[in-house]
C-alpha positions as CSV (number, residue, x, y, z in Angstrom):
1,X,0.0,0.0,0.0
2,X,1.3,3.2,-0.7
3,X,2.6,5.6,1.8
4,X,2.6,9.3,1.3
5,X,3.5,12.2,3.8
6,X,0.9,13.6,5.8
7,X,0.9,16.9,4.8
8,X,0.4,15.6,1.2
9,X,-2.0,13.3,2.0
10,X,-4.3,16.3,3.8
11,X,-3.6,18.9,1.4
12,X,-5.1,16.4,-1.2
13,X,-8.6,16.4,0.2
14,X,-8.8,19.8,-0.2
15,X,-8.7,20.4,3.2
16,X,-5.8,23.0,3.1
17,X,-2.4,23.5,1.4
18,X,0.3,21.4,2.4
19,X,2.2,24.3,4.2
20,X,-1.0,25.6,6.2
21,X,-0.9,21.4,7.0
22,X,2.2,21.9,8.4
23,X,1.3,24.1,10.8
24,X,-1.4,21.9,11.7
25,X,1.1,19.0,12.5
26,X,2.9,21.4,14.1
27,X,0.4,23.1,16.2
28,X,-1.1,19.3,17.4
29,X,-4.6,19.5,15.6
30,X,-3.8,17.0,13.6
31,X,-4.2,12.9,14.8
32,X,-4.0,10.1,12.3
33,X,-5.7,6.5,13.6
34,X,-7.0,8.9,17.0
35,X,-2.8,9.5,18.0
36,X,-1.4,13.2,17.6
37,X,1.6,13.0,15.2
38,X,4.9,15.1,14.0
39,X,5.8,16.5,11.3
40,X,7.0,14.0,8.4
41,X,5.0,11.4,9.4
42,X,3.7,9.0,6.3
43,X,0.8,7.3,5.9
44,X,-1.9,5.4,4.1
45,X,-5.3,4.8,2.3
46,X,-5.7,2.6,5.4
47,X,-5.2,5.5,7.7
48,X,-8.1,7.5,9.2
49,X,-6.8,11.5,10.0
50,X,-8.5,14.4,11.6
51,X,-8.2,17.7,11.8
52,X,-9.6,19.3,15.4
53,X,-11.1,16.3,16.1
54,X,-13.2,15.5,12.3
55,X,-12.4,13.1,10.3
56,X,-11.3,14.5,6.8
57,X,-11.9,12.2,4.1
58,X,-9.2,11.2,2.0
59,X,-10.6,10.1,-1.0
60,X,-11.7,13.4,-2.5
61,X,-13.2,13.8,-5.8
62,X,-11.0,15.5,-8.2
63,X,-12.6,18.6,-9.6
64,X,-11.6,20.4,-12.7
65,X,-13.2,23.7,-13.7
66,X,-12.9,26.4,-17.1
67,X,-13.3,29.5,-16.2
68,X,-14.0,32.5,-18.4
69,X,-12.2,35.5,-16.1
70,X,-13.1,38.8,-16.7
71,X,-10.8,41.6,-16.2
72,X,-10.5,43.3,-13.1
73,X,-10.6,39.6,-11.2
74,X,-7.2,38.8,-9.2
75,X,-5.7,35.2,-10.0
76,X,-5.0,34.8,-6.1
77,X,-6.2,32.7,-3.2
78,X,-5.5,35.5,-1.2
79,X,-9.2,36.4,0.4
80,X,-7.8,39.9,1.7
81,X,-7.5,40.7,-2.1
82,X,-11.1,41.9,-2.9
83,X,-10.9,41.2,-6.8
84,X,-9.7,37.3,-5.5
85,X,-10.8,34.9,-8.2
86,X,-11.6,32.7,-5.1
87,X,-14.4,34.4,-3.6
88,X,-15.5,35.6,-7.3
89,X,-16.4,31.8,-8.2
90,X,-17.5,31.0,-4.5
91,X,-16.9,27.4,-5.3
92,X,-18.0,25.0,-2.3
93,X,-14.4,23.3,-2.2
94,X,-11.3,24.6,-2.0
95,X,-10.1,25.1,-5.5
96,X,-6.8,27.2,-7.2
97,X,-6.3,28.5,-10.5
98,X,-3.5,27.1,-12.8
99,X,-1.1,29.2,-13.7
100,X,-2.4,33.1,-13.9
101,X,-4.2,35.4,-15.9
102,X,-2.9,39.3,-14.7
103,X,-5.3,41.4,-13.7
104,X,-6.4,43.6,-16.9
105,X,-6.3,40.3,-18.9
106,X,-9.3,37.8,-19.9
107,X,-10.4,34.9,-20.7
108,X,-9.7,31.0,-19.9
109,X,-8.6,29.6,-16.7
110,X,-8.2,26.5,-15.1
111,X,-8.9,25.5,-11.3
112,X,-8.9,22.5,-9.7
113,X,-8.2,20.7,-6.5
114,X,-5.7,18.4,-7.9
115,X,-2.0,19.6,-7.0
116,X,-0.3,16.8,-9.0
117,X,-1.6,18.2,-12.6
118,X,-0.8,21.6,-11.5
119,X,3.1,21.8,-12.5
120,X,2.6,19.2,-15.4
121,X,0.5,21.7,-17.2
122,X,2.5,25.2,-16.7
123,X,6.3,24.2,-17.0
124,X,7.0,25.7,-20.2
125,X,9.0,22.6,-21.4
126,X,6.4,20.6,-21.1
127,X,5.4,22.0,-24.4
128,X,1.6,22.8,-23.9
129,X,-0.1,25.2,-25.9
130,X,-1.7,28.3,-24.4
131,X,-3.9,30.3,-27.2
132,X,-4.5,34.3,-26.8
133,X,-6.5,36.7,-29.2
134,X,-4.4,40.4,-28.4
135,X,-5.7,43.5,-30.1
136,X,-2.9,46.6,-29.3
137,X,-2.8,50.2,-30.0
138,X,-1.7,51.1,-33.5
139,X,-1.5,49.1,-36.9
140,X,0.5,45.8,-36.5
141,X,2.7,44.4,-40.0
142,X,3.9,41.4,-41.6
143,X,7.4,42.5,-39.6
144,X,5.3,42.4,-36.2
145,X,4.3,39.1,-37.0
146,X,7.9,37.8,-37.8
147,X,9.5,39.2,-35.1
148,X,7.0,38.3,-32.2
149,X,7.0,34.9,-33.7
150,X,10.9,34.4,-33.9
151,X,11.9,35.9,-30.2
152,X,12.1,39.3,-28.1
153,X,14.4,39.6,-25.6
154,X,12.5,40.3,-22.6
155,X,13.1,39.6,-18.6
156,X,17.0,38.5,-19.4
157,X,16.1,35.8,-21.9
158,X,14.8,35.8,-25.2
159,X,11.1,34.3,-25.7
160,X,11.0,30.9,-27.1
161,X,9.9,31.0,-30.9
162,X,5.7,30.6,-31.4
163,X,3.1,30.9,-33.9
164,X,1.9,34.3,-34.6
165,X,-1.0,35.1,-37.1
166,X,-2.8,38.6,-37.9
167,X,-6.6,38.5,-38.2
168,X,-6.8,42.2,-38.7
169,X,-4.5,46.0,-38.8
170,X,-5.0,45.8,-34.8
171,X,-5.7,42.4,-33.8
172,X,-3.2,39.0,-33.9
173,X,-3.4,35.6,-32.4
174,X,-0.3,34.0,-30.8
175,X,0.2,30.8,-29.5
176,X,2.5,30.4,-26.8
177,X,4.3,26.9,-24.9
178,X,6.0,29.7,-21.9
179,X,4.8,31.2,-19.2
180,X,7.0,34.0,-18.3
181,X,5.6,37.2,-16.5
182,X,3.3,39.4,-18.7
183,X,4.8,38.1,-21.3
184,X,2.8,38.8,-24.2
185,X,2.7,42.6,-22.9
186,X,6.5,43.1,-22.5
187,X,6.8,41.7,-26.0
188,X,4.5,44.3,-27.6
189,X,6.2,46.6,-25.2
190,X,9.4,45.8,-26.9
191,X,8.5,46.2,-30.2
192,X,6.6,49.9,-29.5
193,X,3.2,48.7,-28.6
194,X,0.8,48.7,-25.8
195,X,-1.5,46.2,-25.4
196,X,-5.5,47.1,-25.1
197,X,-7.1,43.7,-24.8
198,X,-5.3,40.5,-24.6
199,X,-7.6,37.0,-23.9
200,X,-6.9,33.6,-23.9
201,X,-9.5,31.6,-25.4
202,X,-7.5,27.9,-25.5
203,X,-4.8,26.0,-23.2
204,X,-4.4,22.3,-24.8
205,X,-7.5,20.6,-25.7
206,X,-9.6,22.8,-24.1
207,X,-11.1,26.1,-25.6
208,X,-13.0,28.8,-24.2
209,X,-16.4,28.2,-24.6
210,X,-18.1,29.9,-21.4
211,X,-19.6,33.6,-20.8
212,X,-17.1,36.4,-19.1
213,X,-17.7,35.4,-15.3
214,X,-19.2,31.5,-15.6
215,X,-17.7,28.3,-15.4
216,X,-18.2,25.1,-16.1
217,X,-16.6,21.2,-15.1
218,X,-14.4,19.9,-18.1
219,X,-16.0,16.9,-19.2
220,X,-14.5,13.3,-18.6
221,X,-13.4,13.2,-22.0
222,X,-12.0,16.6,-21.7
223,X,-10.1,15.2,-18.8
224,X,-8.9,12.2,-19.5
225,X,-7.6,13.9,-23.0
226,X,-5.6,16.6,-20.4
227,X,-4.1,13.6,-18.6
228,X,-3.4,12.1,-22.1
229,X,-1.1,15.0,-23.3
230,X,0.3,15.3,-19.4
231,X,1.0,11.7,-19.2
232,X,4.7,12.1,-19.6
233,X,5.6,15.8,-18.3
234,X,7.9,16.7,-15.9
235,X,6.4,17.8,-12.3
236,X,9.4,19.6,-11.9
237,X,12.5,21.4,-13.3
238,X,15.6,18.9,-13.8
């Protein structure tokens, strides 16, 4: 039977994240099979854990959500932030978004419960596509194109090349496999532009197909097509 840490093993209910289960452990409000435990402590399916005194189930349901964000919503889990995509979707578990969407930006987000999909999905060399429509503020040019498409230096590294296609004098789409702060903004930045709208409307398999503000639960064959292409990514950096 598989053991895992504790922490891990409560953070993946839902329950909390594994550092605020740390201080749990730490703090004694946490007993697995009725005993209070330390830190670093594993255990099992077999084992029954409770948090001040309640049993916390450990087979949670994973839950996977798309989520159209509109601008002016915060990607935190920070409930003093007031814009905090948390309290926006008012979910009844406790959910996080993947990866971020800044603050003036739109569009689709995923959140879910499941922290061992989360790193799979954004580390860039994982490959995965991320879609965005970006209108900016003055008439864009086959050079544009080319030179968004084949790199701009930007944040002491130069942007991985990506597909780049113009749809009108103000408007492009880019397809991107990074992640890297504000990207797509500091690259228009770079080249002399300022971006007025930027949204994402695919990341993978899964397009954006919800009103500004709703959500919706990916369907199983939505999942198990995001597990597909994440089958063989790296968790971590090597």
């Amino acid at each position: 039977m598989e053991k895992k840490r504790l922490n891990k093993a409560i953070s993946e209910t839902g329950y909390c994240s594994r550092r605020e289960a740390d201080k749990l452990i730490e703090q004694g409000r946490v007993k697995v099979n009725g005993e209070k435990v330390g830190l670093g402590v594993k255990v099992t399916s077999a084992d029954s854990i409770s948090v001040n005194g309640k049993a916390i189930n450990k087979e949670v349901e994973n839950v996977y959500l798309v989520f159209n964000k509109p601008r002016g919503i915060t990607c935190t889990t920070d409930l003093k932030d007031k814009t905090n995509i948390i309290d926006f979707i008012n979910y009844p578990e406790r959910i996080f978004p993947i990866g971020r969407l800044d603050k003036p930006s739109e569009g689709l987000i995923f959140l879910t419960n499941d922290g061992d999909i989360v790193n799979k999905i954004l580390r860039s060399k994982n490959n995965h596509d991320k879609e965005y429509i970006v209108k900016v503020d003055k008439k864009i040019d086959k050079s544009f194109v080319e030179r968004m498409a084949n790199g701009i230096p930007i944040l002491g590294t130069i942007t991985k090349k990506c597909q780049v296609e113009q749809i009108d004098n103000l408007t492009f789409k880019i397809i991107l496999t990074e992640g890297l702060n504000r990207q797509i903004r500091r690259m228009c930045e770079y080249l002399g532009y300022e971006v007025k709208r930027l949204k994402r409307v695919r990341i993978m398999n899964i397009n954006l197909d919800v009103a500004p503000g709703k959500w919706r639960p990916l369907s199983k064959k939505e999942i198990d097509e995001v597990n597909r292409l994440v089958a063989h990514s790296s968790k971590t950096v090597e």
